[in-house]
N, C-alpha and C positions, 0 to 999 in steps of 0.2 A: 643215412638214407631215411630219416627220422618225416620226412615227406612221405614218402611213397608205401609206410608201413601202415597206412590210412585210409581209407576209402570209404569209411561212414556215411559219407555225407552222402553219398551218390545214389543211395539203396533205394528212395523212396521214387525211383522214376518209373516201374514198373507198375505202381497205383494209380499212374494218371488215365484218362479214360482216353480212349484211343480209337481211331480207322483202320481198315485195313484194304490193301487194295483188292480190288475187284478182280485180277489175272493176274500173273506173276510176270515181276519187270526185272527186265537185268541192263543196266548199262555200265559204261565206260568213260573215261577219260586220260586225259595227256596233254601237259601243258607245259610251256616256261614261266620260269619266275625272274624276273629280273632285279634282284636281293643287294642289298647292303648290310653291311656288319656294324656292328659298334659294339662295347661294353669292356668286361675285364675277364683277366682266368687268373688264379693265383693258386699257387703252390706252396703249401706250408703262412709260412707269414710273408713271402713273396708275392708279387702282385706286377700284372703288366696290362696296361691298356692294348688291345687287339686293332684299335681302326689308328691311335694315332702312333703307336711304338711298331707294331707289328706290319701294317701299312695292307694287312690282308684284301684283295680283291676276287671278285665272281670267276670261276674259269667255267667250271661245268655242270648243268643240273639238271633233274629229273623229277617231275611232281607226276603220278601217275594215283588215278585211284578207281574203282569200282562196286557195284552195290548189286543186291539182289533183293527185292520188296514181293511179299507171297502173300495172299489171303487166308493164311490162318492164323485165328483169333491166338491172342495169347504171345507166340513165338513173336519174339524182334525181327524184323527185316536187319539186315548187314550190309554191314561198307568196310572194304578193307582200302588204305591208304600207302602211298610208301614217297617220303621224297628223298632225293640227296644229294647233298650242298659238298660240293668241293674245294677252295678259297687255299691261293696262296698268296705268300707277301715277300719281299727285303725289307725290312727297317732295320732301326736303332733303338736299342732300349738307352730310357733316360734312369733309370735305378737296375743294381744287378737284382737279375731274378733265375731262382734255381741255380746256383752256382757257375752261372754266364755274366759276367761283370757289367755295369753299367756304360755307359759310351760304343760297346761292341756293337758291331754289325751283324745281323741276324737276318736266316732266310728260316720261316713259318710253311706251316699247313695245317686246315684245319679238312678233316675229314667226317662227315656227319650226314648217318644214317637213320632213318625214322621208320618205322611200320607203326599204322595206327589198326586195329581191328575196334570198331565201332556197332553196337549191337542198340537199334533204336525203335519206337515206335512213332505213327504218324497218327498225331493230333491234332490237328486240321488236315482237307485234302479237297481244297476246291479253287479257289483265284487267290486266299490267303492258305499256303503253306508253313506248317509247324513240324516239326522232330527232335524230339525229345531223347537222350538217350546216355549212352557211356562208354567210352573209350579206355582201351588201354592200350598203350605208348610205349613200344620198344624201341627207346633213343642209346645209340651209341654213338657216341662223339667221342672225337681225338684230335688235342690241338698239339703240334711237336714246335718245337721251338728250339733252335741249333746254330750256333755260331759261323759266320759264314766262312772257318777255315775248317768248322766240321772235327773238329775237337771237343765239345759238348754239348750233348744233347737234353732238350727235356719234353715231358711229356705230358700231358694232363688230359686225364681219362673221366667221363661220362658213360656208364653203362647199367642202364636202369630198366625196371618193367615199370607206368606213373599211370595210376586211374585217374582218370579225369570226366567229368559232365560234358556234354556235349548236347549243342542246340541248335540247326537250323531255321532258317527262314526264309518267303519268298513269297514276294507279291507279283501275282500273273496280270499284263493286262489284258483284256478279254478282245479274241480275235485276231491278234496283232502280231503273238508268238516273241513278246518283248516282256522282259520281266527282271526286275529288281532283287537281290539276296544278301544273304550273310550268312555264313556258319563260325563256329566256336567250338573250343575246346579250353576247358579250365579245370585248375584246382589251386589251391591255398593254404597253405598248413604248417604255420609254428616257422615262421622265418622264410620259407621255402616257396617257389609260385614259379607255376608253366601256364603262361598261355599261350594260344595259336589261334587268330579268325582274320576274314576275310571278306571283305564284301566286292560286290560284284552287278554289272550290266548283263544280261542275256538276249540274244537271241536265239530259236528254237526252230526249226523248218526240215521237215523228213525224217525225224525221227534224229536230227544233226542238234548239237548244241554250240555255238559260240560264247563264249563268253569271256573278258574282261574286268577285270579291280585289280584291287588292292588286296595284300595280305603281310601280317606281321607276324613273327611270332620271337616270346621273350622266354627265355630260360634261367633261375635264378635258382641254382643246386650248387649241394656241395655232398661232397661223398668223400671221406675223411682226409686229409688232407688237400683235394682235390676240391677246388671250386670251380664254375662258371656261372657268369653273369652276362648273360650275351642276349641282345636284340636281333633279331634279322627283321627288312622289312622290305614291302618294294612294287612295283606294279606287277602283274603276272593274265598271262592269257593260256586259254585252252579251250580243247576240241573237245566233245563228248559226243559219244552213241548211247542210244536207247533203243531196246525191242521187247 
């Protein structure tokens, strides 16, 4: 976990010179993601491709997140997040992995839960939006992987707390309630690397948000024996409230 016993880098967000808002804002959101997989998980000196041995597809998911912005100087406004990816598959492995032989038939699950709690301030706040801030990332992911007579199993576990930077963006066009974005989450460290951003079309009317993009996010851990190297990416829509 030689990643995540880190977070140096991130300290210095706190000095940036910042806004704050003028009333306190709370909103909401709930969207789909429409997600693909690809990369590897490997097991000891094992190793299996996930999109073309494993054959895993989207079944069910949940991107849900919320913020609250308060005018006092000092304190971060909050966003907490939560998505979760659920992917099962049938393949074939082309090399034995975790003592499931190679040529076997295999049926997969990958189970993968996220909470991000996010603490930021706002440095810009007028037709160009900025936020500046930092996250930490409770991911637990679980890939099982099982021969499809169901005589052996294997397992491979993701369960980490990951600080990461985080930085939105967002150009308003004036009057029109139409506005362009992107948000991020990152860190980097000695072999190791999580990212997660997104960009995005908006529109905004009654206090309503729609909006539409893209989002990817890549995971590249290992926790002692246990690795994953996994991409998700994919189009995704959501509804937001604001008051």
């Amino acid at each position: 976990m030689k990643l995540f016993r880190s977070a140096v880098l991130l300290s210095a967000i706190a000095a940036v010179p910042t806004v704050h808002a003028d009333v306190l804002g709370v909103g909401a959101s709930i969207g789909y993601w429409d997600s693909d997989l690809s990369g590897k998980a490997a097991k000891g000196g094992d190793q299996v491709n996930v999109e073309n041995e494993l054959d895993l597809s989207n079944n069910t998911e949940a991107n849900l997140s919320a913020y609250l912005e308060h005018p006092i100087p000092l304190l971060p406004n909050v966003r907490l997040s939560y998505v979760k990816i659920d992917q099962t598959g049938r393949g074939e492995l082309s090399t034995g992995f975790d003592d499931i032989p190679a040529g076997v038939g295999v049926d997969s699950s990958l189970d993968w839960r996220q909470t991000d709690l996010t603490l930021y301030y706002e440095v810009l706040d007028n037709w160009v939006n900025l936020d500046l801030g930092v996250t930490a990332r409770d991911l637990d992911a679980e890939l099982q992987v099982s021969d499809t007579a169901g005589l052996t199993n294997s397992k491979t576990e993701v369960d980490a707390v990951v600080p990461m930077g985080f930085a939105a963006a967002r150009f308003d066009l004036p009057l029109t309630g139409v506005s362009v974005g992107a948000n991020g989450n990152f860190i980097s460290y000695s072999g190791d690397s999580v990212y997660d951003y997104d960009v995005y079309g908006q529109y905004a009317f009654a206090g309503v948000q729609l909006r539409a993009g893209y989002r990817e996010m890549a995971v590249d851990y290992e926790d002692g024996d246990d690795r994953l190297d996994i991409d998700i990416g994919g189009p995704f829509a959501s509804v937001g409230f604001s008051f």
